[in-house]
ZADRENVEX-758259 format. One record per residue (C-alpha): residue in three letters; x, y, z. Coordinates in steps of 0.1 Angstrom, whole numbers, plus 2048, in hexadecimal, padded with zeros to 3 digits. Example, Ala and Ser with C-alpha at 12.3 -4.5 7.8 and 13.67 -1.06 7.14 Angstrom:
<nodes>
+------+-----+-----+-----+
: resn :  c1 :  c2 :  c3 :
+------+-----+-----+-----+
:  ala : 87B : 7D3 : 84E :
:  ser : 889 : 7F5 : 847 :
+------+-----+-----+-----+
</nodes>
This chain:
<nodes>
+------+-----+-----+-----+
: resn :  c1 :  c2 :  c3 :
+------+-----+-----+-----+
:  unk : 800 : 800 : 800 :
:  unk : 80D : 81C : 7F8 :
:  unk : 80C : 83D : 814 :
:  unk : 804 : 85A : 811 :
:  unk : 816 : 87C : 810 :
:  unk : 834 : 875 : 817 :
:  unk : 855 : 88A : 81F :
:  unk : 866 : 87C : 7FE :
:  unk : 848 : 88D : 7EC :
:  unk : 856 : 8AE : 7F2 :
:  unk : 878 : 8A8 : 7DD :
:  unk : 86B : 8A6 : 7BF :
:  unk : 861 : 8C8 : 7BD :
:  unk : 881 : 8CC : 7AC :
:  unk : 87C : 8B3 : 793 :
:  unk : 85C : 8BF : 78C :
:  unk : 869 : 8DC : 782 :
:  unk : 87C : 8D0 : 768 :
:  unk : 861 : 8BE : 759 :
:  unk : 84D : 8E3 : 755 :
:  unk : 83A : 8E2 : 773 :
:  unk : 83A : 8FF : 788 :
:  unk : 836 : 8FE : 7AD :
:  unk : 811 : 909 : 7AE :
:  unk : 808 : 8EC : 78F :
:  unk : 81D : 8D4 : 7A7 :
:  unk : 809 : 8E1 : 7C8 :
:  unk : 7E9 : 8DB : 7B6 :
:  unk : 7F1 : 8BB : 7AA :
:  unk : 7FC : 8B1 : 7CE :
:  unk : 7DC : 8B7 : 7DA :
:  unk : 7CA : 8A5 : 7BD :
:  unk : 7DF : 887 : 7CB :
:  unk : 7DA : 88C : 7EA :
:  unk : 7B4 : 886 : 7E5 :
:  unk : 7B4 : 869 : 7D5 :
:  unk : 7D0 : 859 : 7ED :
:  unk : 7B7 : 855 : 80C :
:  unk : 7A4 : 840 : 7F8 :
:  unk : 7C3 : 82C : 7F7 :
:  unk : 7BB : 815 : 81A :
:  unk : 7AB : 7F3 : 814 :
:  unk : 793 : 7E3 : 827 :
:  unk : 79F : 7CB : 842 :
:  unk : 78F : 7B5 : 857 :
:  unk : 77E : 7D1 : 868 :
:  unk : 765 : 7E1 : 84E :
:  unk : 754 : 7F5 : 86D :
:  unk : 75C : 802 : 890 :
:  unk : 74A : 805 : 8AF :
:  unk : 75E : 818 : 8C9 :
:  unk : 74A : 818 : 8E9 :
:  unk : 757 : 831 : 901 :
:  unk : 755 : 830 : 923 :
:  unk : 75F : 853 : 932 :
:  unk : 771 : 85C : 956 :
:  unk : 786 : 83D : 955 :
:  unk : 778 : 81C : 95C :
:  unk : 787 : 807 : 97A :
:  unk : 797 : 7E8 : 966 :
:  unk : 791 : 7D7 : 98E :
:  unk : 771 : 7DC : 990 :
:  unk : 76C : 7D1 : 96A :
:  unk : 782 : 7B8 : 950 :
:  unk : 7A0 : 7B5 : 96E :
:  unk : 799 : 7A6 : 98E :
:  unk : 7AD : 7A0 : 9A5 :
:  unk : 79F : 789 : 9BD :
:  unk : 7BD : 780 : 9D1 :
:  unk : 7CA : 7A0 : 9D8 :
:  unk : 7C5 : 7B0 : 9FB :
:  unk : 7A8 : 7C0 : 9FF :
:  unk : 7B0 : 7E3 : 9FE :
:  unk : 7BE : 7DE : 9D8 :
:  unk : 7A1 : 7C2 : 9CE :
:  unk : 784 : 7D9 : 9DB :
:  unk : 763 : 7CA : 9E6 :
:  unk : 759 : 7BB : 9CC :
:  unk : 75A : 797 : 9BE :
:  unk : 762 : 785 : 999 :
:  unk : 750 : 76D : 988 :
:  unk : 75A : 751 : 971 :
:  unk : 757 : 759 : 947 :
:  unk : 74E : 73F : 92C :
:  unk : 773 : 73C : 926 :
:  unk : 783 : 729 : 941 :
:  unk : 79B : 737 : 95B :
:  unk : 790 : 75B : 94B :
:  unk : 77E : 771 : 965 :
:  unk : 76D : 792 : 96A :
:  unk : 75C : 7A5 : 981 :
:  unk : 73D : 799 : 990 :
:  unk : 726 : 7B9 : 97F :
:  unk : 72B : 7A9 : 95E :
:  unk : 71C : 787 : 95B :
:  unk : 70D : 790 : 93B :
:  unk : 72B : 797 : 92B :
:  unk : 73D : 77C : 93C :
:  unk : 727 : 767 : 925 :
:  unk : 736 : 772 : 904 :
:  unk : 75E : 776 : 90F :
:  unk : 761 : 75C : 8F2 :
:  unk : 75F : 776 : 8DC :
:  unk : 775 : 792 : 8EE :
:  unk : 797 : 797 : 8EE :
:  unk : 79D : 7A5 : 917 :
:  unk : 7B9 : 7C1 : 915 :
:  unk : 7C8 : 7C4 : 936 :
:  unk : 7EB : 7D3 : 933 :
:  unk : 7E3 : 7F4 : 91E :
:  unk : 7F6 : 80E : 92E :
:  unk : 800 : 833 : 929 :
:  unk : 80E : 851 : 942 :
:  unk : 7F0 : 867 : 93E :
:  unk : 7DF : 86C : 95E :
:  unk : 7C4 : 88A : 959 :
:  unk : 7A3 : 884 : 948 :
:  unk : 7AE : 89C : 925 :
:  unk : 7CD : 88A : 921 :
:  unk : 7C4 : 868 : 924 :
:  unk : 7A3 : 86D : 910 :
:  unk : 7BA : 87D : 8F5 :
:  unk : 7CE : 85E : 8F7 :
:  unk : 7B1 : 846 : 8EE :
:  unk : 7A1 : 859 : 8D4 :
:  unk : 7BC : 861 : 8BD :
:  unk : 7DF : 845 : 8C6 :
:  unk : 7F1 : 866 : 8CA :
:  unk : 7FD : 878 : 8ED :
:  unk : 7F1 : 89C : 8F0 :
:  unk : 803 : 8B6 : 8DE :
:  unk : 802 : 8D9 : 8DF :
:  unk : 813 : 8E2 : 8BF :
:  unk : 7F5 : 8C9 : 8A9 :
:  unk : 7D4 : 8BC : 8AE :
:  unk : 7D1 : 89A : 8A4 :
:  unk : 7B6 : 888 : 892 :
:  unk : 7A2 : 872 : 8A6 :
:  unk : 79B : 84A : 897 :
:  unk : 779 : 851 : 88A :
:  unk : 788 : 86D : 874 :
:  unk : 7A2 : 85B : 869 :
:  unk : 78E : 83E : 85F :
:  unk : 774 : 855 : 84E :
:  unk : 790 : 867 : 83E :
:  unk : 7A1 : 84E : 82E :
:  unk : 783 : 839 : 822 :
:  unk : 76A : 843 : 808 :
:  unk : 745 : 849 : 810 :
:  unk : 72C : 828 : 814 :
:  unk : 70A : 82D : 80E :
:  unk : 6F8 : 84A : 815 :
:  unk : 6FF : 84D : 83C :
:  unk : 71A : 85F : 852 :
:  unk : 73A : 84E : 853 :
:  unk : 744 : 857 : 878 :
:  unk : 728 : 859 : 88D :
:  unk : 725 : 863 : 8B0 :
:  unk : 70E : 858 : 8C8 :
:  unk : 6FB : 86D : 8DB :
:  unk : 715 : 88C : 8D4 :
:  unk : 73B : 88E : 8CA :
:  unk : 747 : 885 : 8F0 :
:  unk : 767 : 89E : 8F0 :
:  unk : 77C : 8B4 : 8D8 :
:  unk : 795 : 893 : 8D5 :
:  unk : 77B : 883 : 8C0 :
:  unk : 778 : 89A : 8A2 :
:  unk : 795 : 8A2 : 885 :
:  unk : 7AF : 8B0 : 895 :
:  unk : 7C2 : 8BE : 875 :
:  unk : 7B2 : 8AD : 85F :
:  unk : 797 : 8C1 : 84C :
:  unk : 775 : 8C3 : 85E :
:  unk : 762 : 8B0 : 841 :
:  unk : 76B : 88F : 856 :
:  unk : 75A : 898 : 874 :
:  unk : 747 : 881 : 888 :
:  unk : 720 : 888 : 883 :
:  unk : 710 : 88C : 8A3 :
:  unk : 6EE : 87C : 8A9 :
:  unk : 6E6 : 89B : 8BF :
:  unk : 6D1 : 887 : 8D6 :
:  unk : 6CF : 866 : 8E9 :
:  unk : 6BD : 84B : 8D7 :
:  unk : 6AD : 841 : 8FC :
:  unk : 697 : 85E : 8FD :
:  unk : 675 : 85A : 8F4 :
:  unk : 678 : 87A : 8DE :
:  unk : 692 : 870 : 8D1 :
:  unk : 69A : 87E : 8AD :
:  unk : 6BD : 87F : 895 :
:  unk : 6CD : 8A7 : 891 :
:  unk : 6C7 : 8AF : 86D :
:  unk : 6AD : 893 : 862 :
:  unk : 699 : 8A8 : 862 :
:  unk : 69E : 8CF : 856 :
:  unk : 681 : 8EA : 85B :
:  unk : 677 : 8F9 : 839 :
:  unk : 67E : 91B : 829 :
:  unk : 697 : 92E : 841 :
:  unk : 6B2 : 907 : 840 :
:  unk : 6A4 : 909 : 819 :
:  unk : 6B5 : 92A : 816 :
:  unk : 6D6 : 927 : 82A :
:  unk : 6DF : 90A : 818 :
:  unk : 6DE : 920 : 7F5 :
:  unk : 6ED : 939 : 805 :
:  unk : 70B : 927 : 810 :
:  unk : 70C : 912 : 7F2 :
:  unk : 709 : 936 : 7DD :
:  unk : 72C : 93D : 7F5 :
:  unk : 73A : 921 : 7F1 :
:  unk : 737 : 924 : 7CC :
:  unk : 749 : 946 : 7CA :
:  unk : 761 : 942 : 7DF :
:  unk : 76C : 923 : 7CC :
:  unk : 77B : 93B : 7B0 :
:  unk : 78E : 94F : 7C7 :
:  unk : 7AD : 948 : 7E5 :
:  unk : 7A2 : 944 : 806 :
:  unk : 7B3 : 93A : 822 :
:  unk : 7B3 : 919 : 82F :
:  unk : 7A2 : 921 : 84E :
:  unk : 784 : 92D : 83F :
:  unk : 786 : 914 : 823 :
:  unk : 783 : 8FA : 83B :
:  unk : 768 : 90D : 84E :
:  unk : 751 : 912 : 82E :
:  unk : 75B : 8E9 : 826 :
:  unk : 74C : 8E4 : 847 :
:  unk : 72D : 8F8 : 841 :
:  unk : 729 : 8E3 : 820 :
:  unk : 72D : 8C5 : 82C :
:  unk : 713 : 8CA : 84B :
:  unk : 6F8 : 8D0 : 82E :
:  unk : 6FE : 8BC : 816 :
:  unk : 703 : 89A : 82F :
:  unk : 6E0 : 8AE : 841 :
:  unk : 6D0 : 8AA : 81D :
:  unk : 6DB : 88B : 814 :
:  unk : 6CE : 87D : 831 :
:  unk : 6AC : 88A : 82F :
:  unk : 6AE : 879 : 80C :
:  unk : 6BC : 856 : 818 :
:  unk : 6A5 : 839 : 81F :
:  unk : 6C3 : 82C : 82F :
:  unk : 6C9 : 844 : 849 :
:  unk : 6A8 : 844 : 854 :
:  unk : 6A1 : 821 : 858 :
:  unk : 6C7 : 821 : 86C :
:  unk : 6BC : 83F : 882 :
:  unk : 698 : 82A : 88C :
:  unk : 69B : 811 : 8A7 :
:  unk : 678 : 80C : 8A5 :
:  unk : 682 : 7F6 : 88A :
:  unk : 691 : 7DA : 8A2 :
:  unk : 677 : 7C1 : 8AF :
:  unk : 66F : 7C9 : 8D4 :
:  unk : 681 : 7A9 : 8E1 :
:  unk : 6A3 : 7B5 : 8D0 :
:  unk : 698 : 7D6 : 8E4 :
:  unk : 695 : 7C4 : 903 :
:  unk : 6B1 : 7B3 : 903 :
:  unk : 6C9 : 7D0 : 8FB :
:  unk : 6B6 : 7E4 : 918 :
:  unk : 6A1 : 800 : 910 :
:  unk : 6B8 : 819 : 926 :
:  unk : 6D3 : 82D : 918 :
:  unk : 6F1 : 811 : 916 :
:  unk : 6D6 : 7FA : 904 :
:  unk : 6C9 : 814 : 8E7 :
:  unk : 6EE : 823 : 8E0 :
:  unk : 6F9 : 7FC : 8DB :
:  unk : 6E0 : 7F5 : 8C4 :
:  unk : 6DF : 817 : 8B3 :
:  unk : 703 : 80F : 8B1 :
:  unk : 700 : 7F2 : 89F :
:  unk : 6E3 : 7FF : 886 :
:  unk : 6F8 : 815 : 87A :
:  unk : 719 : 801 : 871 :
:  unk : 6FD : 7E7 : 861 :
:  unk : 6F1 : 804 : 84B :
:  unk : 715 : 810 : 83D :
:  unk : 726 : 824 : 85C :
:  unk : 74C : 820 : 85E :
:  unk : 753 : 82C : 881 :
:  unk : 738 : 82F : 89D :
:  unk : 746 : 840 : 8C1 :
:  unk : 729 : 838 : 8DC :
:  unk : 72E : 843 : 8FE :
:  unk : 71F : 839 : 920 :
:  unk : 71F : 840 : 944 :
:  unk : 73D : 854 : 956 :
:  unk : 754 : 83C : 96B :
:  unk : 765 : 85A : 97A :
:  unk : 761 : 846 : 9A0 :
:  unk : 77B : 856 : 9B8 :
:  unk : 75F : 851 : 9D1 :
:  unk : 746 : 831 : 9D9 :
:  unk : 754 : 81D : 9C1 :
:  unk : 741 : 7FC : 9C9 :
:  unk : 71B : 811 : 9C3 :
:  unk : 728 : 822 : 9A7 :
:  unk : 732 : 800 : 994 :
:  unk : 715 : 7F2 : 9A0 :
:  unk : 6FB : 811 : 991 :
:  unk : 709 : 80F : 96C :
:  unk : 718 : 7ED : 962 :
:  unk : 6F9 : 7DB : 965 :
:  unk : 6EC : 7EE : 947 :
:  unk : 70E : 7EE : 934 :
:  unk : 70D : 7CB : 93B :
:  unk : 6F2 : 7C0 : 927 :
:  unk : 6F4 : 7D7 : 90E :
:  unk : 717 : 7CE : 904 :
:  unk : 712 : 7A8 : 905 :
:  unk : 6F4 : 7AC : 8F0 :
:  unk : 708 : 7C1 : 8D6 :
:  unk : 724 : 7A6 : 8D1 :
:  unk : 70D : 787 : 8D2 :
:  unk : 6F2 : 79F : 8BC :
:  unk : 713 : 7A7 : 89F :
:  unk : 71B : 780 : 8A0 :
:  unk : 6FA : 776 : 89F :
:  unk : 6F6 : 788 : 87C :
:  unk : 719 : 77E : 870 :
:  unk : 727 : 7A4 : 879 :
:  unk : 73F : 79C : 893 :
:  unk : 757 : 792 : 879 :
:  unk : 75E : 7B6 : 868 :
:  unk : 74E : 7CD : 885 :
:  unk : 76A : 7D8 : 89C :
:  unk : 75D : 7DC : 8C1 :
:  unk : 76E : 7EE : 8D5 :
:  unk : 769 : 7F6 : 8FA :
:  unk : 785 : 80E : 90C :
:  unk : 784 : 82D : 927 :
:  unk : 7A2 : 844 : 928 :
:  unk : 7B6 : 836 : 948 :
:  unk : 7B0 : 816 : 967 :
:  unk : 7B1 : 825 : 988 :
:  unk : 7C2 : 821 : 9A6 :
:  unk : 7D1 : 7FE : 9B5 :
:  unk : 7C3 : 806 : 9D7 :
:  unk : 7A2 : 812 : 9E3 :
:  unk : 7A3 : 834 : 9F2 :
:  unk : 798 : 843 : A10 :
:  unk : 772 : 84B : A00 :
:  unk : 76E : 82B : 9F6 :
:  unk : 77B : 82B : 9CE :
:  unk : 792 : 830 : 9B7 :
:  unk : 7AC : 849 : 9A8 :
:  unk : 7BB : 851 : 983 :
:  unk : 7D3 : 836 : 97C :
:  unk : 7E0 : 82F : 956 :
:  unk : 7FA : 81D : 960 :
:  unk : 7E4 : 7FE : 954 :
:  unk : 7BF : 7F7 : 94A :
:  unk : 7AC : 7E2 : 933 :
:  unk : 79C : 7E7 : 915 :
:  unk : 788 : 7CE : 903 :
:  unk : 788 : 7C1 : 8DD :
:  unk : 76F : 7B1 : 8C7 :
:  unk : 76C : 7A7 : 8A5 :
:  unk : 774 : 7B1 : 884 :
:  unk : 795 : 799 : 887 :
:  unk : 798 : 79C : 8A9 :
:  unk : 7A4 : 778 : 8BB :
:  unk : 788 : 772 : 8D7 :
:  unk : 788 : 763 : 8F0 :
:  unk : 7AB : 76C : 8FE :
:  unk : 7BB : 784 : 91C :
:  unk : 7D6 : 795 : 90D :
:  unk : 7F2 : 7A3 : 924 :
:  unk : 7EE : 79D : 947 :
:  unk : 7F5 : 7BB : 967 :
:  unk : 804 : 7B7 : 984 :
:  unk : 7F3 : 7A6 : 9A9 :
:  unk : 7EA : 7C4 : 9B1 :
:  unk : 7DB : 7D4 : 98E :
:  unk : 7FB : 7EF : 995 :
:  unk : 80B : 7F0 : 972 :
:  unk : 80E : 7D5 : 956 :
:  unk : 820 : 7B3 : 95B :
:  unk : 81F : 7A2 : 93A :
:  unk : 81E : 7B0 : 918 :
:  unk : 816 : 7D5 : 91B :
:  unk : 7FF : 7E7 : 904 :
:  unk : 804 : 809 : 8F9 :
:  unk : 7ED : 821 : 8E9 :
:  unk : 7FF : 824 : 8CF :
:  unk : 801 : 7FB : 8C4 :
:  unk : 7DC : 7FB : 8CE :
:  unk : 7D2 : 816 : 8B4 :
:  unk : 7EE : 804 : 899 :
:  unk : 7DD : 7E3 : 8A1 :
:  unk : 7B3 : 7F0 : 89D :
:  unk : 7C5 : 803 : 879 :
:  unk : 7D3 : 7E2 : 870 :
:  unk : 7AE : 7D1 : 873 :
:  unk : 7A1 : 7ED : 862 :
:  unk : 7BA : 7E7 : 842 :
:  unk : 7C7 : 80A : 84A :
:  unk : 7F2 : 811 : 84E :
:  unk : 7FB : 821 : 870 :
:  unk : 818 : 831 : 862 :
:  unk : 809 : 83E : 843 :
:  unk : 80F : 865 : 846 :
:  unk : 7F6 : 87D : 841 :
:  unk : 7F5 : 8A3 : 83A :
:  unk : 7F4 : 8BA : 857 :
:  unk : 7F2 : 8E3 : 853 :
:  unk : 813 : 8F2 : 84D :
:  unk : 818 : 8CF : 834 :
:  unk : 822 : 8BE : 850 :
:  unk : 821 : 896 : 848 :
:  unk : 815 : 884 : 86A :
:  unk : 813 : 862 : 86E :
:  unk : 7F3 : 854 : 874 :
:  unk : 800 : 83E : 896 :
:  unk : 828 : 84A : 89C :
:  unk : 83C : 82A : 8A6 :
:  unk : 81B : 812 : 8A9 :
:  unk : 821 : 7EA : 8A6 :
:  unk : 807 : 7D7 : 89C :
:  unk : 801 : 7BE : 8BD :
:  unk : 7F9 : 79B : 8A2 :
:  unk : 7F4 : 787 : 8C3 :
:  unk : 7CF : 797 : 8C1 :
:  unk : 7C7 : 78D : 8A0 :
:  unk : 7B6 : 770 : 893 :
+------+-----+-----+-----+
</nodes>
């Protein structure tokens, strides 16, 4: 496969000028190239992505790393159950998912140095530390970016809203933005931003931009605005072509799943934003970012695992055994991650602190190996033991499964090639 812009590129400016080219006829055709090239990825065993999010930082002990033997100040109150793959365990809030481990690959040596909330979320949504000299693409825009469109429906979806700045384009231009649903598919009222535009004054705006858009198109404008009009465009035309798509609508109505499927997801807010999650990588999405819950539990751990697992729980289980069931598992990525673990002890109000020392995150599908613990932490859930997994070979790895080159550079202002991952490794153990 071949990358994209690449630091060689820019040496044969030279050369092109002895050919007759001038610098402005070699610019243009740069770009020209440079369109076509993000079509260049191939789809990998992962044709789709859901990335469900769980914000604050979810305790990996009170979740996917027990540690039952530890003393009871670092194990917590809480007890672990037995999975459906032997001598693989959990904690006890999850029997649901317990029941489909089979499918998952458990990730319990991730690690990274970023202890605030910003930082470690950063982390997770785009493989890259935070920088202050660049803003970095999250995975949804990267995946929408360098894939064309597939059917008539938003390629990176958020559900219910774009969870933090992390998750949008970073330097790469705004038309691969996540669409926001701009509500929560729980509500009874619940309705999809832009399925439905008011008449006349909507009518009119969108002629008057296009009308802008138009002229401005035979004159130089900065890339600043460029890319603020591209955004404006792109906000109406994906807002028409929805109204227009049979597609969309049917992906956007969960009225459409038979009430049992309803039951069994939960109809609560994990439940609906699984399956709307999984409608909409069924009717052509590439990337779908779900949140849930906030696991942010410095205090009363033990309640605050009990209030908003149960839920989770279900919902999740139902998703993976839902994809399988309809042959999906098998190029649908799932994903379930949270920014950092928390503390090895239990504190003095009864939870847990910031710790991304170690945590787990959890794989499924799209040529993920289930059924398998990868990487192991410490007696105490203090820091990895075996086979530690950085953000950085995570991201390179979900790529990989996604038929996309970590290290393939793309265009950043200033023409500045980044790599997509910088010095990722693709972990093979986790692949079927």
């Amino acid at each position: 496969m071949r990358r994209g812009n690449s630091r060689r590129d820019f040496l044969h400016v030279g050369f092109c000028g002895g050919i007759g080219l001038t610098l402005a006829q070699y610019l243009k055709l740069q770009k020209a190239q440079a369109d076509i090239k993000h079509y260049e990825s191939k789809e990998g065993t992962a044709k789709s992505v859901i990335f469900i999010y769980l914000p604050g930082g979810l305790a990996h002990q009170e979740s996917f790393d027990p540690k039952p033997y530890a003393p009871i100040e670092y194990r917590g109150p809480m007890k672990h159950i037995q999975t459906n793959v032997g001598g693989t365990f959990i904690n006890e809030m999850w029997p649901k998912t317990a029941q489909v481990v089979d499918k998952l690959a458990i990730c319990r040596s991730m690690t990274h140095g970023e202890a605030a909330h910003e930082r470690g979320t950063h982390n997770m949504f785009t493989g890259y530390r935070p920088s202050p000299a660049l803003s970095y693409p999250s995975l949804g825009s990267v995946v929408t970016h360098e894939f064309g469109p597939r059917n008539n429906i938003p390629q990176y979806v958020c559900i219910p809203n774009q969870p933090n700045e992390f998750a949008g384009t970073g330097y790469l231009s705004s038309s691969f933005a996540p669409f926001s649903l701009g509500s929560d598919p729980a509500r009874k009222d619940f309705t999809v931003r832009d399925l439905k535009l008011p008449g006349g004054v909507d009518d009119k705006r969108f002629t008057r931009r296009r009308s802008v858009l138009e002229a401005v198109n035979e004159h130089f404008v900065t890339k600043e605005k460029a890319d603020s009009l591209d955004a404006v465009d792109t906000f109406y035309q994906r807002a028409y072509g929805m109204v227009g798509s049979p597609e969309a609508r049917e992906a956007f109505d969960l009225n459409k799943e038979p009430d049992k499927l309803r039951d069994e997801y939960g109809r609560n807010t994990a439940g609906s934003r699984m399956l709307m999650s999984r409608r909409l990588i069924e009717a052509g999405a590439r990337f779908v970012t779900m949140t849930y819950g906030s696991w942010d539990m410095h205090d009363n751990i033990d309640p605050g695992i009990k209030r908003q697992v149960p839920d989770l729980d279900q919902a999740y289980a139902r998703l993976i055994s839902d994809l399988e069931e309809r042959g999906r598992l098998k190029d649908t990525l799932v994903c379930l991650a949270t920014e950092f673990g928390r503390t090895p002890k239990i504190n003095g109000t009864a939870g847990r602190d910031h710790w991304p020392k170690v945590f787990s995150v959890v794989l499924a599908g799209g040529g993920i190996k289930g059924g398998q613990v990868y990487g192991k932490s410490d007696s105490t859930a203090s820091e990895p033991e075996e086979k530690p997994l950085t953000v950085q070979d995570w991201a390179t790895t979900l790529y990989h499964c996604l038929g996309i080159t970590a290290d393939k550079e793309l265009m950043a202002p200033g023409d500045r090639p980044i790599e997509i991952v910088d010095g990722g490794k693709i972990r093979r153990e986790l692949l079927v």
